[in-house]
C-alpha positions as CSV (number, residue, x, y, z in Angstrom):
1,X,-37.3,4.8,-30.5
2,X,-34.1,2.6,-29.5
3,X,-33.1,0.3,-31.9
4,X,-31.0,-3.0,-31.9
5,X,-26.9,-2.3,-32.3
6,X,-24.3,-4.7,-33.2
7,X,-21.7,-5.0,-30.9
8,X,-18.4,-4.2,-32.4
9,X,-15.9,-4.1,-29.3
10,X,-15.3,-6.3,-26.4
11,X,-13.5,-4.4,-23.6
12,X,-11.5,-7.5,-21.5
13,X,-10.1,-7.0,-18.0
14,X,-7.1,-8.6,-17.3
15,X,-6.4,-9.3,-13.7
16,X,-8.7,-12.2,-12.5
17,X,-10.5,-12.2,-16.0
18,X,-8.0,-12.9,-18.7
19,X,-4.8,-13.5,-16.0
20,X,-5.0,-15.3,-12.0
21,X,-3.5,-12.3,-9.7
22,X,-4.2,-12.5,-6.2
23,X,-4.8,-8.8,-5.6
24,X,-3.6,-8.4,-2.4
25,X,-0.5,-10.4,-2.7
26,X,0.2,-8.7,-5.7
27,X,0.0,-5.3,-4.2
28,X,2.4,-5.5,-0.5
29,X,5.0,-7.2,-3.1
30,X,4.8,-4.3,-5.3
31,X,4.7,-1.6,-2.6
32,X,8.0,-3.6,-1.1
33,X,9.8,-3.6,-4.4
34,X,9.1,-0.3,-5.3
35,X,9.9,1.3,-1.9
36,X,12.9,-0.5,-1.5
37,X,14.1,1.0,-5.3
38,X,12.7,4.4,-5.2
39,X,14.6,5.0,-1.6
40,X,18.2,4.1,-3.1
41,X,17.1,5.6,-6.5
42,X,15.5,9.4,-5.4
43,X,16.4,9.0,-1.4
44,X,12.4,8.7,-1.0
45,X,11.5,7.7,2.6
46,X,8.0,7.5,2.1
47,X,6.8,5.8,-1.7
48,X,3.3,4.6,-0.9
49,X,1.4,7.8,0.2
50,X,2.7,9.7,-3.0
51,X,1.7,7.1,-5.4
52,X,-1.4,6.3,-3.6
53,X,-2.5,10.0,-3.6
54,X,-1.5,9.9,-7.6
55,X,-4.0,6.5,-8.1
56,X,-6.7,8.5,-5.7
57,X,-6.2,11.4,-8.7
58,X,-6.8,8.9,-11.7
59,X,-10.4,7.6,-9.7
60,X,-11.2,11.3,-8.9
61,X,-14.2,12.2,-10.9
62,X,-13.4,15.3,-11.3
63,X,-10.0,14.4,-12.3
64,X,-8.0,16.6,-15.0
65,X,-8.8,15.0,-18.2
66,X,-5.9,16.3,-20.1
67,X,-2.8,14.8,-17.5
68,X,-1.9,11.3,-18.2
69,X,-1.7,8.6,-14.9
70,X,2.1,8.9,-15.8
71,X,2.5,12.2,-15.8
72,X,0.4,11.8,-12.1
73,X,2.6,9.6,-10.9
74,X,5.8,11.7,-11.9
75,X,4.4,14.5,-10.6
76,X,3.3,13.1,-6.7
77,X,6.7,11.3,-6.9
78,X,8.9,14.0,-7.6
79,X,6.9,16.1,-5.2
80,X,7.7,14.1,-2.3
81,X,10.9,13.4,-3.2
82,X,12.5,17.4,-4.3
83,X,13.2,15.3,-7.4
84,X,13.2,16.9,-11.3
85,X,10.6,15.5,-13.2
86,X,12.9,14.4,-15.7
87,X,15.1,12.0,-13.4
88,X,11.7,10.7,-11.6
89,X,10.3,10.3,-14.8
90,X,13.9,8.1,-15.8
91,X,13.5,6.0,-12.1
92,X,9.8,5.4,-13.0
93,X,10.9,3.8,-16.2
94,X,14.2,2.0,-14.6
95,X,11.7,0.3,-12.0
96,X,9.3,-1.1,-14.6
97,X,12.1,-2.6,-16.6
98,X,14.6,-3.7,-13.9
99,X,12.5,-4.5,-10.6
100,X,9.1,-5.0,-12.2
101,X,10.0,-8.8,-13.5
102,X,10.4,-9.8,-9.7
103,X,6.8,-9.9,-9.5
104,X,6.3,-12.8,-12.3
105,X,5.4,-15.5,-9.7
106,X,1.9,-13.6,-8.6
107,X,1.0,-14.1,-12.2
108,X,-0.9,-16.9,-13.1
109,X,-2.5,-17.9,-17.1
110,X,-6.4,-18.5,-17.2
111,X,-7.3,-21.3,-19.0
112,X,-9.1,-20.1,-22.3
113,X,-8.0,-16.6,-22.2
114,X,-5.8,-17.2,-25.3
115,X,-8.4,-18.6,-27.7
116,X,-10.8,-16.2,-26.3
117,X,-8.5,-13.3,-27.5
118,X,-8.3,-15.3,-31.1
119,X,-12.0,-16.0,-31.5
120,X,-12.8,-12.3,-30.8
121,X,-10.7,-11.4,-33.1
122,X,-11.2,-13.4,-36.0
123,X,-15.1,-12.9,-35.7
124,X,-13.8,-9.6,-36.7
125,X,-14.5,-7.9,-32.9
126,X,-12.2,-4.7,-31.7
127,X,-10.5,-6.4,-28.8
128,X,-9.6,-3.9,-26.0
129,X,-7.4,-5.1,-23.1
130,X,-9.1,-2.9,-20.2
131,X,-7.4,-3.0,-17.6
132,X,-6.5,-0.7,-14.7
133,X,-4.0,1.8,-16.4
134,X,-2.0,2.3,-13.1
135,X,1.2,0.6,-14.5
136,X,3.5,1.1,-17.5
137,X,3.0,-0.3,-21.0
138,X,5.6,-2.2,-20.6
139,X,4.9,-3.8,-16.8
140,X,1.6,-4.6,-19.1
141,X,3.4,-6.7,-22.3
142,X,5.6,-8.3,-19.1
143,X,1.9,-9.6,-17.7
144,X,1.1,-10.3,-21.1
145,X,3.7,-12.7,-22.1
146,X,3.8,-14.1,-18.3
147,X,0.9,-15.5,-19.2
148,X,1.0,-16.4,-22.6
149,X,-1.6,-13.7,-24.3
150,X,-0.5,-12.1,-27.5
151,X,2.0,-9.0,-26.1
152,X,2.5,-6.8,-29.2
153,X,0.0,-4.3,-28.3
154,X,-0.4,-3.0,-32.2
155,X,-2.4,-6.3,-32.2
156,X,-4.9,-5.2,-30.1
157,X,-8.2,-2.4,-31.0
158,X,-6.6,-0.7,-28.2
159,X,-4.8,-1.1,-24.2
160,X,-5.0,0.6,-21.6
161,X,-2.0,1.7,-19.5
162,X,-0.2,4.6,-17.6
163,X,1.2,6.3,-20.4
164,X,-2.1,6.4,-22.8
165,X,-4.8,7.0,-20.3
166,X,-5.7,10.2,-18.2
167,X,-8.2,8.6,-15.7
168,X,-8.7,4.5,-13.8
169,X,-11.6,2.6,-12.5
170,X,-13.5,2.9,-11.2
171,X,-13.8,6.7,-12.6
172,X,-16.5,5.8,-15.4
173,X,-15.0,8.5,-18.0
174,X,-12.2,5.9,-18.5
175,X,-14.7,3.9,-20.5
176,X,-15.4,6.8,-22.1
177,X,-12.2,7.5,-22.9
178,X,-11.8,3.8,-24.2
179,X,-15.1,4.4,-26.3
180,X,-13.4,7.3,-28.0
181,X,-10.3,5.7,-28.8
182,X,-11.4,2.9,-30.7
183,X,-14.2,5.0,-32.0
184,X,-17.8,3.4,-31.3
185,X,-20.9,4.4,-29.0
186,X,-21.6,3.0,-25.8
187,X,-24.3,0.1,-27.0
188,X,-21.8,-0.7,-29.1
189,X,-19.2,-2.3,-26.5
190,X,-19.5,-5.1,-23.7
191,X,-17.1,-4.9,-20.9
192,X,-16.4,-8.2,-19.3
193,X,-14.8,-7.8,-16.0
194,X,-14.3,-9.6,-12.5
195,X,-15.0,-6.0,-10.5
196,X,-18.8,-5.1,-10.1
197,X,-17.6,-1.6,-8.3
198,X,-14.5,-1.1,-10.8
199,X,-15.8,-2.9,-14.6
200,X,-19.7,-3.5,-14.3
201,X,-21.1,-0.6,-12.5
202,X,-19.1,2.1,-14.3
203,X,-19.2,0.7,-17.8
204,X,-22.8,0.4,-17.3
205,X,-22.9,4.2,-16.2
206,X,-21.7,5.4,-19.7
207,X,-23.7,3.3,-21.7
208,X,-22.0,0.0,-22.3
209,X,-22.8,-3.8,-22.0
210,X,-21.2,-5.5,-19.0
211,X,-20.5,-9.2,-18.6
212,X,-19.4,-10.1,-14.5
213,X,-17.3,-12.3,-14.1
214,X,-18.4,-14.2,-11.1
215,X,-19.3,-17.6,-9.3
216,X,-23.2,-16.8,-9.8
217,X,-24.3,-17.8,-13.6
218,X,-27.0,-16.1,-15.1
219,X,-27.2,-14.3,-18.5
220,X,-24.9,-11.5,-17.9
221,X,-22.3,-13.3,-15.2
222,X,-20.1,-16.6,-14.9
223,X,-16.8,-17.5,-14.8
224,X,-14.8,-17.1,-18.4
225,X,-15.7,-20.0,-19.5
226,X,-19.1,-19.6,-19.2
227,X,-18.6,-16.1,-21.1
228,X,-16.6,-18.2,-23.4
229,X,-19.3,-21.0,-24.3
230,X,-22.1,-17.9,-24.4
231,X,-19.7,-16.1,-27.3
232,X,-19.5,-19.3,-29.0
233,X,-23.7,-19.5,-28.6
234,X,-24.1,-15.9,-30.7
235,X,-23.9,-13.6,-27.0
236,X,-22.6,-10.9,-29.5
237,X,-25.0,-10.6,-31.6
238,X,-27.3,-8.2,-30.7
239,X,-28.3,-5.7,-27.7
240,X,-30.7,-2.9,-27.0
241,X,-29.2,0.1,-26.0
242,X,-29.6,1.5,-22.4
243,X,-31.9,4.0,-21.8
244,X,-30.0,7.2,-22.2
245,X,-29.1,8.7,-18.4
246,X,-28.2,12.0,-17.1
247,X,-25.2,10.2,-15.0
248,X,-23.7,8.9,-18.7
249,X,-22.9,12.4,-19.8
250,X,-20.5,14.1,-17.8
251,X,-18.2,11.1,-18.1
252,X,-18.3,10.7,-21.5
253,X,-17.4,15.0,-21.6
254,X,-14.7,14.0,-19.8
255,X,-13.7,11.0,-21.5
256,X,-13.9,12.6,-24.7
257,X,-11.2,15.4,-23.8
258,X,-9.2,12.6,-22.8
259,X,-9.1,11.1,-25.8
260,X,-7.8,14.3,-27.8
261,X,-5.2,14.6,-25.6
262,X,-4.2,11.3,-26.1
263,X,-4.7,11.0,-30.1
264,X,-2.4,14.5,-29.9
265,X,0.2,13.9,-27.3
266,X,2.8,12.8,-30.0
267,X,2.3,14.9,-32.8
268,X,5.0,16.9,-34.0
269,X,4.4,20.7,-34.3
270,X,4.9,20.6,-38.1
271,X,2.1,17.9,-38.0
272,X,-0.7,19.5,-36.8
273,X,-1.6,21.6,-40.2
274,X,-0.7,18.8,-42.6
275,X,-3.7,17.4,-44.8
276,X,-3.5,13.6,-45.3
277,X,-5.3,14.6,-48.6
278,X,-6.5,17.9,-50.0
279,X,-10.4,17.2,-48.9
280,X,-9.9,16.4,-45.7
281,X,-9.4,18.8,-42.4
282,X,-5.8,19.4,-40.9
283,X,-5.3,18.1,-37.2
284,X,-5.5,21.3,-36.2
285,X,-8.6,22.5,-38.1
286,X,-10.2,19.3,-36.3
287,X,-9.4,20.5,-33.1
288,X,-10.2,23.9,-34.1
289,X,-14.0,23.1,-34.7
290,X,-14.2,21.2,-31.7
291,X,-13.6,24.6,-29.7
292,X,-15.7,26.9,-32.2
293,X,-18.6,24.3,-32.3
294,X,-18.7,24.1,-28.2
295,X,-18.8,28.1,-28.0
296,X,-21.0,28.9,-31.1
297,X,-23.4,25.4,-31.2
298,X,-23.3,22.7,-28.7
299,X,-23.2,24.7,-25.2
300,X,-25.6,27.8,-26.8
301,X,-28.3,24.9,-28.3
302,X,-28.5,23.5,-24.2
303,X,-29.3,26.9,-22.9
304,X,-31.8,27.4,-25.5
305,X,-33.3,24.7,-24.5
306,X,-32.8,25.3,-20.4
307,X,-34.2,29.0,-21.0
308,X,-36.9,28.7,-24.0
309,X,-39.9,26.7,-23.7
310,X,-39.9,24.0,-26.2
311,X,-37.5,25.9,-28.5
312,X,-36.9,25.3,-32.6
313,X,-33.8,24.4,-33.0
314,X,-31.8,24.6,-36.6
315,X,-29.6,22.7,-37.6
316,X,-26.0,24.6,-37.4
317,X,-24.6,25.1,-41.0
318,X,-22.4,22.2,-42.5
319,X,-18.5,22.6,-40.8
320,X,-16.5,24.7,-43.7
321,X,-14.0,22.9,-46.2
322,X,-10.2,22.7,-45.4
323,X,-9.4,25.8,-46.9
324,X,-12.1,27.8,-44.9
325,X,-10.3,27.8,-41.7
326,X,-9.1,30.3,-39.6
327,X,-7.4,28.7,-36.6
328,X,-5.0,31.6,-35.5
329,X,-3.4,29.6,-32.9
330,X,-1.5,26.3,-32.9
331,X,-2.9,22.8,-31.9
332,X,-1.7,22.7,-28.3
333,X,-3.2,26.2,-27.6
334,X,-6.3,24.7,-28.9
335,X,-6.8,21.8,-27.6
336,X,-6.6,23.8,-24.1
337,X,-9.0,26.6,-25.1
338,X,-10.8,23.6,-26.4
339,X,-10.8,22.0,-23.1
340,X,-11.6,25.4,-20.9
341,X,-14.7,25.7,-23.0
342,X,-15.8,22.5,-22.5
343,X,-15.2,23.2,-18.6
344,X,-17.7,25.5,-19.0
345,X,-20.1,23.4,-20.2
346,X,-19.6,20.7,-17.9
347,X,-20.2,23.1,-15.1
348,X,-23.3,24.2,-16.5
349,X,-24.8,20.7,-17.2
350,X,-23.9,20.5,-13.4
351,X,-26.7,22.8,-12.1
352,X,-29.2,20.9,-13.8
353,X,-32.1,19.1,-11.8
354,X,-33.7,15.8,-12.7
355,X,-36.5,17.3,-14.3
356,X,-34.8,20.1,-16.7
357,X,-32.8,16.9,-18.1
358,X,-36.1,16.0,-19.8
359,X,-37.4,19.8,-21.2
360,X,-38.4,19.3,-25.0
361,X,-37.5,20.5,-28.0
362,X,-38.0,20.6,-31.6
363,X,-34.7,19.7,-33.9
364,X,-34.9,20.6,-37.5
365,X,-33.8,17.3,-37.9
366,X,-34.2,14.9,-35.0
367,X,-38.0,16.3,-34.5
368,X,-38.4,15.8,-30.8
369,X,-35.8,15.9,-28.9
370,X,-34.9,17.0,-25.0
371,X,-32.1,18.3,-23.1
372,X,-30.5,15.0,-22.6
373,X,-30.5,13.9,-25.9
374,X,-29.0,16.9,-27.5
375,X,-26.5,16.9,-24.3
376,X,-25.6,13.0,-25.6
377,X,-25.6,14.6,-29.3
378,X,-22.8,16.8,-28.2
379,X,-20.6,13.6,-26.8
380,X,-21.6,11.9,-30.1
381,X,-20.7,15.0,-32.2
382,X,-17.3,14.7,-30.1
383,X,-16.6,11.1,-31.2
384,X,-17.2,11.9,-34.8
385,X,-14.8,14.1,-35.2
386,X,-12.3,12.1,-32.9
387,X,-13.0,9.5,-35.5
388,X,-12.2,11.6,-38.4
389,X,-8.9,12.5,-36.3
390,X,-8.0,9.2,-35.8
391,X,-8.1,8.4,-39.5
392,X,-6.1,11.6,-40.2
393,X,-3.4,10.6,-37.9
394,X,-3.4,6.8,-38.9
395,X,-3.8,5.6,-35.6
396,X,-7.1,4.0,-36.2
397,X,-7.5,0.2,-36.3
């Protein structure tokens, strides 16, 4: 039975939501700037097919969860150009502080954006600042302040650029990722966007709320200040979930690998088997259980029910306490068995027809159940213990 879910986080776009950026104009003025620096910086003759091909990567759906849209962009670039990675990865970071600022006059405020921000969060919502990760965090705090929105980005739930995300719209696991991050389910988030193709219809494919930004009002589109007047009206308050989908699971796999890579990708090797208190689980012994649970519970449990007609199925046994671990190997080499096993899975959810989605089953706990549902318990399980690794790293808001 579904039940009514607060809504906890508001996922904003920002160009043409919270910011006025002619698209198009915004885009030939980039491509100019940057073709004109990358050529005297890395003798590149060719910028826009490289970097194109990277942002076709990011949208790919069955793009590599576990490399950031930075470490795409490096990579294309310094392919093209017979440059290291390291110097690329220095001219990447020289354009966005030194060219980047040329491109202020294509920005333009949005009346209301500010207070919207402010209202959000002093109604005590997780403001996310969804936008396209295809840029730097710092070409983002440049938009930010161009505009007059708050630009320390620790003020924020969470934001969304190059460096901390792995995939961009309109690939629907970058919600997922999002969802991870800040640590909530799907019905618990609204995304409010100007893009049907690149905010509504992919947020709505995981799961979450959508809000369109458009010239037609109606309950769920208008401009912002119609979204604006319909927060201040009690919007928020309360939604029915979506009915669960086979098209939300794969994404939020996806997104959820995504997610570890990027709650990990600056902890110190020393780190990873430190306890933040005696009862609780090590980095690593989170990440550890997130491989041994995928091999030993979550992947076996979908079979069971794929190959056994309306199987039993027990509940595993409770995960063991900190000092019942045995992770022989060290959180990087983990995370990627971690990430090959859940592969795996992903390829065998794959095969599935419409009909085996819905094949019953009898939890221990649950009672009824089906395929789907335990294949959206595994995403959940996922989140739960991204959760608990988010608190253990103190990176949660």
């Amino acid at each position: 039975m579904m039940t009514n879910n607060m809504i906890k986080a508001v996922l904003l776009d920002l160009d043409n939501t919270l910011i006025h950026n002619p698209d198009r104009a915004f885009a030939i003025a980039f491509l100019h700037h940057a073709e004109t620096f990358f050529s005297k910086r890395l003798s590149m003759t060719d910028f826009r097919t490289p970097f194109r091909a990277a942002i076709q990567a990011m949208c790919s759906l069955d793009a590599d969860p576990t490399q950031s849209n930075h470490e795409r962009v490096v990579s294309h670039l310094a392919a093209a150009s017979g440059a290291p990675a390291h110097d690329v990865d220095a001219a990447v970071d020289a354009f966005y502080r030194t060219v980047f600022p040329q491109l202020r006059e294509c920005i333009q405020p949005v009346t209301g954006a500010v207070d919207l921000i402010h209202h959000l969060q002093n109604e005590g919502y997780a403001v996310v600042i969804a936008t396209n990760p295809l840029y730097s965090a710092h070409a983002l705090e440049l938009r930010l302040e161009w505009t007059g929105l708050p630009t320390d980005l620790d003020t924020y739930a969470f934001v969304t650029h190059a460096e901390n995300m792995h995939t961009a719209k309109p690939n629907p696991a970058y919600y997922a990722e999002i969802l991870a991050r800040v640590g909530i389910e799907p019905d618990e988030a609204v995304m409010i966007g100007d893009g049907d193709k690149n905010d509504v219809q992919p947020a709505q494919q995981v799961g979450i709320h959508t809000y369109h930004i458009s010239p037609e009002v109606t309950a769920h589109s208008g401009q912002l200040n119609d979204f604006i007047d319909a927060v201040h009206d009690g919007w928020l308050g309360i939604y029915r979930p979506h009915t669960l989908q086979p098209a939300q699971i794969e994404p939020q796999l996806r997104g959820n690998i995504s997610a570890l890579y990027g709650m990990t990708s600056s902890i110190e090797d020393r780190f990873w088997s430190q306890h933040p208190d005696p009862n609780e689980w090590s980095p690593l012994q989170v990440v550890c259980h997130l491989y041994e649970s995928e091999n030993t519970v979550q992947r076996p449990r979908l079979q069971h029910i794929l190959n056994e007609d309306n199987p039993f199925l027990a509940d595993p046994k409770e995960p063991p306490g900190p000092g019942a671990f045995n992770c022989a190997h060290n959180g990087p080499a983990y995370l990627r068995l971690f990430t090959e096993t859940r592969m795996e899975t992903i390829a065998f959810l794959s095969q599935i027809n419409a009909d085996a989605w819905q094949r019953p089953a009898r939890h221990s706990i649950f009672g009824p159940t089906t395929l789907l549902e335990m294949a959206h318990f595994t995403a959940q399980h996922d989140r739960l213990h991204l959760n608990q690794l988010c608190q253990t790293l103190g990176k949660c808001e």
